[in-house]
C-alpha positions in Angstrom: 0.0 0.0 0.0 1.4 3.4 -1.3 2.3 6.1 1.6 -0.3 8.8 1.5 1.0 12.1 2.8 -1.5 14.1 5.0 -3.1 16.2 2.4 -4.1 19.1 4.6 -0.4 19.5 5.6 0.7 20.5 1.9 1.2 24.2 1.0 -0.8 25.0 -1.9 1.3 28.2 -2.4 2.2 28.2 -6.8 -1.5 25.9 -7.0 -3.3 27.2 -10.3 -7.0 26.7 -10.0 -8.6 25.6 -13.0 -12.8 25.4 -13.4 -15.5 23.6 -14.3 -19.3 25.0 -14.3 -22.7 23.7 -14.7 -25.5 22.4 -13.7 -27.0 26.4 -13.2 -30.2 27.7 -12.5 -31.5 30.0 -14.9 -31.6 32.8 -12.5 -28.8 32.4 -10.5 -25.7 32.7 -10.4 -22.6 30.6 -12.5 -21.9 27.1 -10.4 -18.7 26.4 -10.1 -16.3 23.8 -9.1 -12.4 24.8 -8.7 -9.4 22.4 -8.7 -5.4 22.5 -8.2 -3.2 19.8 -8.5 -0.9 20.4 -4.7 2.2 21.1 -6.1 4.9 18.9 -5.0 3.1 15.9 -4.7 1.5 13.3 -7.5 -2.2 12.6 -7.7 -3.1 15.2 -5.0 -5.9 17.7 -5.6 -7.2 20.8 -3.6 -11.1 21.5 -4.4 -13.2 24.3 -3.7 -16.1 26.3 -4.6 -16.1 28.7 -7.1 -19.4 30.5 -5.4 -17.5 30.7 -1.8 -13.7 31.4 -2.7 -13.1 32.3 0.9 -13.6 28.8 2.1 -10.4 26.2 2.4 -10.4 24.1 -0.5 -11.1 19.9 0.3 -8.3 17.8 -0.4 -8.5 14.3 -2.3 -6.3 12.2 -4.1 -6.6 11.3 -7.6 -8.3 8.2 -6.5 -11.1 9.6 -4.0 -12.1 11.9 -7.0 -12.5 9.0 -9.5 -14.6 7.1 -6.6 -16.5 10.6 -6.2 -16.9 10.9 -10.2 -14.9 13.9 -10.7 -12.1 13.9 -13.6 -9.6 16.5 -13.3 -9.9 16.7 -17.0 -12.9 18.6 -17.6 -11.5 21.2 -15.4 -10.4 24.4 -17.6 -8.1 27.1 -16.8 
């Protein structure tokens, strides 16, 4: 079993935080999901919410994402 580092340890100083939107209401505002890969470290993601940027981003690994049904890839920058 691969070592996973505790995630909320990392510094996510140089992350780039890419979006993905959807799923809106007409007559509200933009939904949006944000994600940074946490530099330094392979298959480790920070995720917040584009609508409450002041929150601390969750942190998963590439794994817990795929299990949640989230592919970095559709993320945009």
């Amino acid at each position: 079993m691969a070592f996973t580092p505790d995630l909320y340890a990392l510094d996510l100083t140089g992350a780039t935080f890419s979006a993905a939107c959807g799923g809106n209401h007409p007559d509200g505002p933009e939904t949006c999901l944000t994600l940074a890969s946490i530099p330094g470290v392979a298959d480790a993601y920070a995720l917040g919410d584009g609508k409450r940027p002041d929150v601390a981003p969750l942190r998963f690994t590439g794994a817990e994402l795929a299990a949640a049904g989230i592919d970095p890839g559709r993320f945009r920058a």
